[in-house]
C-alpha positions as CSV (number, residue, x, y, z in Angstrom):
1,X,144.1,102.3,123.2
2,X,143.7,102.7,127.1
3,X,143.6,106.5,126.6
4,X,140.6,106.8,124.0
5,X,137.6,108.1,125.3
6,X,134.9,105.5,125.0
7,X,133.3,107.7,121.8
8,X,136.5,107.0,119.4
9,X,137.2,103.2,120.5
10,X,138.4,101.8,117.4
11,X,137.8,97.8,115.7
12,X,140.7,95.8,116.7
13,X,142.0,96.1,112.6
14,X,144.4,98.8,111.9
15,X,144.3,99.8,108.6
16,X,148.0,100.8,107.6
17,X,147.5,101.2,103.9
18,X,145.4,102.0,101.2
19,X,145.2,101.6,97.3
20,X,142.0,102.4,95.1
21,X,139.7,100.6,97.3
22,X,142.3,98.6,98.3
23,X,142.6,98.5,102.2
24,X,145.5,96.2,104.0
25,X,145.9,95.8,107.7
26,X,149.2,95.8,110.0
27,X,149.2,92.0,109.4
28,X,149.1,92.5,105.6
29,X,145.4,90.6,105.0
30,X,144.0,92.6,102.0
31,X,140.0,94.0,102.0
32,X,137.9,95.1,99.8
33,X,136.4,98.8,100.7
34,X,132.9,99.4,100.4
35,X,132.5,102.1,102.4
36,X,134.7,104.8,100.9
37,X,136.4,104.9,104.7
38,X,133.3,106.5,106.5
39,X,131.8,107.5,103.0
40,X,134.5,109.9,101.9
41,X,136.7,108.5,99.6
42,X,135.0,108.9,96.1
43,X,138.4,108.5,94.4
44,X,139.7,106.2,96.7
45,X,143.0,105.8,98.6
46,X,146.0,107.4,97.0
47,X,144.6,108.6,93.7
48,X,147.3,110.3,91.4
49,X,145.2,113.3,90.9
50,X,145.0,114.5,94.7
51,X,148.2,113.2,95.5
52,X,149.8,115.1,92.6
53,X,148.3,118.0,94.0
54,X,149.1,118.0,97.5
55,X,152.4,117.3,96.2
56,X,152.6,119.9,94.2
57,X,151.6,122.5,96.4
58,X,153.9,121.8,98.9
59,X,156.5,121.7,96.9
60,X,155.9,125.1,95.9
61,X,156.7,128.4,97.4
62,X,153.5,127.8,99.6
63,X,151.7,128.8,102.6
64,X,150.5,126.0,105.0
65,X,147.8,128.0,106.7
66,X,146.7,132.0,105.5
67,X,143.9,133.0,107.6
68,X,140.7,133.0,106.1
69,X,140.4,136.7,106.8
70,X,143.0,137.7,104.0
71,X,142.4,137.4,100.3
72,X,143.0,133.4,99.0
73,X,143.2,133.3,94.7
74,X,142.5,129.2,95.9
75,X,139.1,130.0,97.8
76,X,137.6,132.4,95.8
77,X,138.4,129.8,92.4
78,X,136.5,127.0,94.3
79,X,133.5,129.0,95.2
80,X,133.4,130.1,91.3
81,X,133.5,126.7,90.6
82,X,130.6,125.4,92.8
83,X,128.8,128.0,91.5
84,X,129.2,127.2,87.7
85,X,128.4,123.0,88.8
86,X,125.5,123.8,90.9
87,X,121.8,124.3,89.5
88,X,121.3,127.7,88.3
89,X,120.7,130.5,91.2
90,X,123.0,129.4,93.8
91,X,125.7,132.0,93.2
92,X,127.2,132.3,97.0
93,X,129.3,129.9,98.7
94,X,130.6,129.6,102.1
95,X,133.4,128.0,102.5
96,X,134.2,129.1,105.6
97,X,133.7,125.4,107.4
98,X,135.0,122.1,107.9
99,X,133.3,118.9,108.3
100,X,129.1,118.1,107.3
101,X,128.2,119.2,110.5
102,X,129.3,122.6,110.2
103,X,127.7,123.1,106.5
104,X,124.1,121.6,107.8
105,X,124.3,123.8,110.8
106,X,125.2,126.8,108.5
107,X,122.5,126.0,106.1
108,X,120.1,125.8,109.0
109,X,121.1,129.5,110.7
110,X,120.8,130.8,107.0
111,X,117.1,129.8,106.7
112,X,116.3,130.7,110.4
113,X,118.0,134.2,109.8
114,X,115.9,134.8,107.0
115,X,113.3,134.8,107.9
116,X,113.7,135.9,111.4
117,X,111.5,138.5,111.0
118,X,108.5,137.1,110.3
119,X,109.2,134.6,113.7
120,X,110.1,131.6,111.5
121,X,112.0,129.2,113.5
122,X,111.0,125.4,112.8
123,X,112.7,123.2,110.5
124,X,111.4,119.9,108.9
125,X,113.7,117.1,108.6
126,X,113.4,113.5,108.4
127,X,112.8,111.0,110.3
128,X,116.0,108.6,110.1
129,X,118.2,111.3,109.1
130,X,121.6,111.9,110.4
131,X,123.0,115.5,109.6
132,X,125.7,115.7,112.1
133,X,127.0,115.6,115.5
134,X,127.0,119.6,116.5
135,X,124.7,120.0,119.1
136,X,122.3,121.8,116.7
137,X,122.6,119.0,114.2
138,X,121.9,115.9,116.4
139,X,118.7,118.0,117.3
140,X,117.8,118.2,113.5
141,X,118.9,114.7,113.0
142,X,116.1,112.2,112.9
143,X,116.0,109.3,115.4
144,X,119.8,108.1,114.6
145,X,120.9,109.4,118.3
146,X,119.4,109.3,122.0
147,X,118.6,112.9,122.1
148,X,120.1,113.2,125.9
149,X,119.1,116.7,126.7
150,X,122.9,117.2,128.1
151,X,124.0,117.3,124.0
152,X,121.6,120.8,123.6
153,X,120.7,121.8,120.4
154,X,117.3,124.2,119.9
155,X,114.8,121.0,119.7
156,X,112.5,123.5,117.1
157,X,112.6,120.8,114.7
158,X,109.3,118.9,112.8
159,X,109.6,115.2,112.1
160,X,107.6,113.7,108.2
161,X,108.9,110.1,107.1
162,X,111.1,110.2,104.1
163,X,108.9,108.0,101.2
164,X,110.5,104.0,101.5
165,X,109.2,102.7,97.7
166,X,109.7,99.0,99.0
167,X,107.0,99.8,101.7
168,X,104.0,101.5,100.3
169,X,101.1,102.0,102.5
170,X,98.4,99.6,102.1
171,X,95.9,100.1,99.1
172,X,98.5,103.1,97.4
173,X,100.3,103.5,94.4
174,X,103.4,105.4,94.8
175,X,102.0,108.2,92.7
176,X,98.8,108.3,95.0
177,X,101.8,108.2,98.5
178,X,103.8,110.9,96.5
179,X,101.1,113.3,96.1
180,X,99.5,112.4,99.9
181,X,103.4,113.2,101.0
182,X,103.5,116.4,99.1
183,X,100.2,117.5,100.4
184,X,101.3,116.7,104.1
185,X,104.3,119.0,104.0
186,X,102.1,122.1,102.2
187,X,99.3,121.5,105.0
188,X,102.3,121.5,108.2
189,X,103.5,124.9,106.6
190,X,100.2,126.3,106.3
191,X,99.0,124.8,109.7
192,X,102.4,126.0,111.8
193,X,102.9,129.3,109.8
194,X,106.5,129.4,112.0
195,X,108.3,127.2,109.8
196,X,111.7,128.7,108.5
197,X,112.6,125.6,105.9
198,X,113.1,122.0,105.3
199,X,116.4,119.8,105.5
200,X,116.4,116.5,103.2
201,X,119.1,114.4,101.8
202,X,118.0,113.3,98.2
203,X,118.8,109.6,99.4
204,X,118.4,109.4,103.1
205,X,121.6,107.0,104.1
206,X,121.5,106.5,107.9
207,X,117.9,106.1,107.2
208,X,118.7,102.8,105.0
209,X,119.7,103.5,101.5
210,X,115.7,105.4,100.8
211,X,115.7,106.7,97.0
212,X,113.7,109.7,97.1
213,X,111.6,109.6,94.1
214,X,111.9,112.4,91.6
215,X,108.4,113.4,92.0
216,X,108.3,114.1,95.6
217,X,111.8,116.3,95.6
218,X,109.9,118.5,92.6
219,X,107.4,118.6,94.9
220,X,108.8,119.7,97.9
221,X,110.4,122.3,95.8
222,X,107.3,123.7,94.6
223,X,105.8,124.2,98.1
224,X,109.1,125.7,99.2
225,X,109.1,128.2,96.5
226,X,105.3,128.9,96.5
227,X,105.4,129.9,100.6
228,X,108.8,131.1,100.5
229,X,110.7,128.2,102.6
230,X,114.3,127.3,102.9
231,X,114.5,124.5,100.9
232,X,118.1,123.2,102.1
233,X,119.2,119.8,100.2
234,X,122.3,117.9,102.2
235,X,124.5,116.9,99.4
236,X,127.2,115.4,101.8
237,X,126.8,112.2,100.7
238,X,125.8,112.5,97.2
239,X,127.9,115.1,95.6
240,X,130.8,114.9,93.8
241,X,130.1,111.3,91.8
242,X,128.1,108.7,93.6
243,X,125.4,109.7,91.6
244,X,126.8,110.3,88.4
245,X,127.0,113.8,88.4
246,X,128.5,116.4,90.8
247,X,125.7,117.6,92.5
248,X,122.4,115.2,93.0
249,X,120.3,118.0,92.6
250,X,121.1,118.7,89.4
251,X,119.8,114.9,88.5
252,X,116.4,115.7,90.3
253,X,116.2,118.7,88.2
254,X,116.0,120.9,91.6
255,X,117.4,124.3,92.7
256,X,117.4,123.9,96.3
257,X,118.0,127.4,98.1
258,X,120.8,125.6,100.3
259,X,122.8,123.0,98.8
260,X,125.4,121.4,101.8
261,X,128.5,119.9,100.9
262,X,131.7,117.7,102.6
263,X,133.3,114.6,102.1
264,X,133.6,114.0,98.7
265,X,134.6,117.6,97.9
266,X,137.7,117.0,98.8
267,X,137.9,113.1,98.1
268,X,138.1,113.0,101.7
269,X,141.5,114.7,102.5
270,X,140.8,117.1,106.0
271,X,139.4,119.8,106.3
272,X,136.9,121.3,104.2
273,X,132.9,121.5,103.7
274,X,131.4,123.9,101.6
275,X,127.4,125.6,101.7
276,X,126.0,127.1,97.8
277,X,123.2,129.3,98.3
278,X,120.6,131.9,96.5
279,X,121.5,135.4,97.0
280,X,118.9,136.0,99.4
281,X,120.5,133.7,102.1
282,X,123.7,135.4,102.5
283,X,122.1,136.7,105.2
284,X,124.8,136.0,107.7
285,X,127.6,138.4,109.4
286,X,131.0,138.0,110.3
287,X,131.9,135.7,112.9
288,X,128.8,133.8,112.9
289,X,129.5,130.8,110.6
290,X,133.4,130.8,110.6
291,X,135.6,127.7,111.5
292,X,139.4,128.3,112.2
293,X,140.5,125.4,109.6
294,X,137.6,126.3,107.1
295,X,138.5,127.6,103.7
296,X,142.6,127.0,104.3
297,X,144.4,126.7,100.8
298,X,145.4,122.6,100.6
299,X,141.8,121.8,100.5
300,X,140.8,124.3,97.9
301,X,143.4,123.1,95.9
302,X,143.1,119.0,96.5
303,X,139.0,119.5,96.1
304,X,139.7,121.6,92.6
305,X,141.9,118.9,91.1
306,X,139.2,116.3,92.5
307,X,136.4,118.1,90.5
308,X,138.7,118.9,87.7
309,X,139.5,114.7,87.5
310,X,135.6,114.0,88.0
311,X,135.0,116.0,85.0
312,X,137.1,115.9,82.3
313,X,137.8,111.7,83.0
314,X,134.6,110.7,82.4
315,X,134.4,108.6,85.2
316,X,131.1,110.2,86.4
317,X,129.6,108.7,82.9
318,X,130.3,105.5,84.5
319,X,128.4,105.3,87.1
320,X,124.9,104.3,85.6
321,X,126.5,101.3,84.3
322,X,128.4,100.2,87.2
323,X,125.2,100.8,89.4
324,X,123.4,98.3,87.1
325,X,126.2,96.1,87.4
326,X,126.3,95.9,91.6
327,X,122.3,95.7,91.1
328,X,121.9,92.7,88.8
329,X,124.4,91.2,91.2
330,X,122.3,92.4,94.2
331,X,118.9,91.1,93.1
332,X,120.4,87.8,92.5
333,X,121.0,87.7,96.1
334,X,117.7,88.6,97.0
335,X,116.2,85.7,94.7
336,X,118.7,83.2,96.3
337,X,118.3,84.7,100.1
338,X,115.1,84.4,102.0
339,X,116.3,86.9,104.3
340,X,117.0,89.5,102.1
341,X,113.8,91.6,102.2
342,X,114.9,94.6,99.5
343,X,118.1,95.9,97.4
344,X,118.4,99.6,96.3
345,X,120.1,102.4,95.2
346,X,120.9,105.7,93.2
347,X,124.3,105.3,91.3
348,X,126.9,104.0,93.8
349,X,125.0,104.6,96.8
350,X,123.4,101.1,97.9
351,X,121.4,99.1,99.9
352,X,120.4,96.0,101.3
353,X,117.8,94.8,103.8
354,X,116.8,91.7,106.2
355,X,113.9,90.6,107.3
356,X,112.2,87.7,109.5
357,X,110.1,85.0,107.7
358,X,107.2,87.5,109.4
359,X,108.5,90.2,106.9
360,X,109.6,92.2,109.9
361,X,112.9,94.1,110.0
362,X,115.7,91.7,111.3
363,X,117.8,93.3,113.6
364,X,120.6,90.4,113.7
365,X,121.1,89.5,110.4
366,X,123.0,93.0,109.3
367,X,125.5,92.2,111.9
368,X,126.0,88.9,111.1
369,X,126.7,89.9,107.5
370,X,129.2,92.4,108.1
371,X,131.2,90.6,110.1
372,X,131.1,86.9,108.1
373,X,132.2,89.5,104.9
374,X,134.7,91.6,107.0
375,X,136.4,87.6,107.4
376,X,136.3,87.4,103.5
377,X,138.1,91.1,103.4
378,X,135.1,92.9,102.5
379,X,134.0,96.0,104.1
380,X,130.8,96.9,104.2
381,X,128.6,99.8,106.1
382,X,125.5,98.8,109.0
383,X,123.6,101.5,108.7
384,X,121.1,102.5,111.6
385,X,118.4,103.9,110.6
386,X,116.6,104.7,113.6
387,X,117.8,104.1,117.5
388,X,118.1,100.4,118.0
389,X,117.3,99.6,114.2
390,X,120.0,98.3,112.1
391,X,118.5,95.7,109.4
392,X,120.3,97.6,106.1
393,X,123.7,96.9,104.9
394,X,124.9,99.8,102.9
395,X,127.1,100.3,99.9
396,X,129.6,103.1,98.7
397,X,132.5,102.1,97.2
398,X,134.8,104.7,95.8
399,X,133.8,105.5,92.0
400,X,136.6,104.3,90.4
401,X,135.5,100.9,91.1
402,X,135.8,98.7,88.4
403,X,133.8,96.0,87.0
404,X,136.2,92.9,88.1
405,X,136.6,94.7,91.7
406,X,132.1,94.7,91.8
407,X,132.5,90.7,90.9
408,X,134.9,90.4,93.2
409,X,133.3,91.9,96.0
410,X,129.7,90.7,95.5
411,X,131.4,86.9,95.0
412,X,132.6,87.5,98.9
413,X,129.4,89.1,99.8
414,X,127.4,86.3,98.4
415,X,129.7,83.5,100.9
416,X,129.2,85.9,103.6
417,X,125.2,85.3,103.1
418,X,125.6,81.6,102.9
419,X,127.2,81.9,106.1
420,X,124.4,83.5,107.8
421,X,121.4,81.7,106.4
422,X,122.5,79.0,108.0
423,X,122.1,80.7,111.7
C-alpha cells in the first residue's frame, strides 16, 4: 500500500468476496455487513437482479460508453421513472452526474441560479451534515470536516441544528422545540432576505442517526414554499428502500423542489447519481452540471432493474417490521448497558449512542465497539458527527436482511458490548 496517498489508506482486511451481506476476507473469516459497504449496497453483494442485468447487457449487442450528448432510450426511461416514484411536481431529472457529491452540488447551483436575480446566494444546512467532498460541498457540509481554506468552496452557507428528540431543551415538549425550530428558519429568511434555499437530509447520518420529525420537515416545507426558497432534500442515503419506500420524501408527505440522489440508485454499482426537480429549477445550461461518466447506459440499466426488484418484490413492505425487529433488539441493549445513552432509527437506518456516567457524549466507547464487534465479524459504521465527535455507532445493513441474519448480528453486537463495559 506504500503508494496510497495518505487520504485512501485502507484497514489491514481485504475484503475479497461478497454474498447478501455476506463479506469474507483473503484469509476466508466471514463478517457480517452492517454498513451496506460505505452505505451503498441496499441489495447487497451479488444480488441476481443487478447481476442478471449487467450480464445481460453485456452480452448484448451493446455500447460500453455513448456520450451523454447523443440520444440514450436507457437515460431518458430512468428519468421517466424517477419522475413517476417521486412526490408529485418534480418532473425533471438530471442525470448527468456521478457520485452524491455531484447531485448536492447540482442541487445547490439550481437554487442559487434561480434566484440569481433577486441576489439570493446563502444556503442553510445543518449542523453535523456531510453532503460531500467537492469543494463546494465540504463548504455546505456541517462540522464533519476541518474547513482548511486550501479545499475552497464559496463559504455562503447558514448553520440551524437539526432537532435531536433524545435531547430536548430543558422545560420543552418536542411539539413546543418543533414549532420554536420552525419559527427560527422563517425569521433567518426574513432577517437575511439573500437566502437562495435550504439543504436537509430527512435523517441526518454523519450527524448520528437524528430522525427528523414529520412535523418539522412539513414545516420547513411550508416556509420554503410561502417565501419562495429552494427547498433541496438529500435523499442519498435514504432513497431506494432503507425507509420502506423509494423516496423518503414521499413518507414525510413532502414535495421538496430538489430531491438528490446516489448510492442506492444503483445498489451501489459505479457510476451514477441522479437530481429530480420542479420545472422551475431547470434553470441550468449546457456544460454547467455535466460529468463525463454521468448518465452512461450500464448504470441506467443496473439502477432500473434495482427499482424494478424494489417494487414489484415487496421487499420495501418489509422494512417496518424488520426495523422493529433490530429495535426491540437494540433497546434491550440499552436496558442491559449503562453506557448506551440512546438507540434510534427510521426503517433500516440506525443508531446507537454512548455516554459517560455524567450523561456526556463518550468519545471512546464507539471505537471500542467497532472494533470488539469487527473481532466477532461484524461490521458496523462510527459515525462522526461533528469534528472530534464520534459517540454513535450507526446501522445500514442491506434490505434484504433477514430476520435470523438481525439475531445473528445483534447476538455478536451484544458480546462486543460486554467486552467494553468492562474497560
Amino acid at each position: 500500500m506504500q503508494h496510497l496517498a495518505k487520504n485512501m489508506t485502507p484497514s489491514d482486511i481485504e475484503l475479497v468476496k461478497g454474498v447478501g451481506i455476506k463479506v469474507y476476507d483473503s484469509k476466508g473469516k466471514e463478517y457480517l455487513d452492517l454498513t451496506s459497504q460505505t452505505l451503498n449496497l441496499n441489495l447487497g453483494h451479488r444480488h441476481p437482479a443487478i447481476v442478471n442485468s449487467i450480464r445481460e447487457w453485456i452480452n448484448s449487442d451493446f455500447h460500453y460508453y455513448i456520450s451523454p450528448r447523443y440520444k440514450n432510450k436507457n437515460v431518458e426511461t430512468l428519468a421517466k421513472r424517477l419522475t413517476e416514484l417521486a412526490p408529485e411536481g418534480l418532473n425533471k431529472v438530471n442525470l448527468h452526474l456521478c457520485n452524491g457529491s455531484d447531485a448536492n452540488e447540482d442541487g445547490l447551483k439550481r437554487a442559487r441560479k434561480y434566484h440569481a436575480d433577486s441576489n439570493g446566494r446563502m444556503i442553510v444546512s445543518f449542523n453535523g451534515s456531510y453532503l460531500g467532498t467537492s469543494s463546494e460541498t465540504i463548504s455546505a457540509s456541517g462540522g464533519n470536516f476541518h474547513k482548511e481554506k486550501c479545499l475552497g468552496g464559496s463559504g455562503e452557507y447558514l448553520f440551524i441544528d437539526p432537532i435531536r428528540q433524545s435531547n430536548l431543551p430543558a422545560g420543552m415538549t418536542l411539539e413546543e422545540h418543533i414549532d420554536y425550530k420552525i419559527k427560527e428558519f422563517e425569521q433567518l429568511i426574513k432577517k437575511r432576505r439573500d437566502i437562495a434555499g435550504i439543504i436537509i437530509e430527512l435523517v441526518p447520518f454523519n450527524a448520528g442517526v437524528l430522525v427528523q420529525p414529520r412535523e418539522y420537515i412539513k414545516g420547513l416545507e411550508r416556509v420554503c414554499n410561502e417565501n419562495d426558497i429552494a427547498m433541496i432534500v438529500d435523499e442519498i442515503q435514504t432513497a431506494f428502500g432503507w425507509c420502506g419506500d423509494i423516496f423518503a420524501s414521499n413518507i414525510y408527505g413532502v414535495k421538496p423542489d430538489i430531491i438528490t440522489l446516489a448510492k442506492g440508485m444503483t445498489a451501489g454499482f459505479p457510476a451514477l447519481a441522479a437530481t429530480v426537480f420542479k420545472e422551475k429549477y431547470d434553470v441550468l445550461n449546457s456544460g454547467t452540471s455535466e460529468n463525463t461518466f454521468g448518465a452512461q447506459t450500464l448504470g441506467c440499466v443496473v439502477a432500473l432493474a434495482n427499482i424494478e426488484y424494489l417494487i414489484s418484490s415487496g421487499i420495501m413492505n418489509k422494512v417496518p417490521e424488520k426495523h422493529k425487529r433490530f429495535m426491540e433488539h437494540l433497546q434491550r441493549l440499552k436496558e442491559k448497558y449503562s453506557f448506551i445513552g440512546d438507540v434510534r432509527g427510521m426503517g433500516l437506518i440506525l443508531g446507537m449512542d454512548f455516554v459517560c456516567k455524567d450523561g456526556k457524549p463518550d468519545m471512546n466507547k464507539s471505537v471500542d465497539v467497532y472494533f470488539a464487534a469487527l473481532k466477532r465479524g461484524l461490521i458496523l459504521n462510527v459515525s462522526t458527527t461533528e469534528k472530534g465527535k464520534q459517540n454513535v455507532i450507526s446501522i445500514k445493513p442491506p434490505i434484504i436482511i433477514n430476520d435470523s441474519e438481525i439475531d445473528d448480528s445483534m447476538s455478536r453486537l451484544d458480546d462486543a458490548l460486554k467486552e467494553c463495559s468492562k474497560k
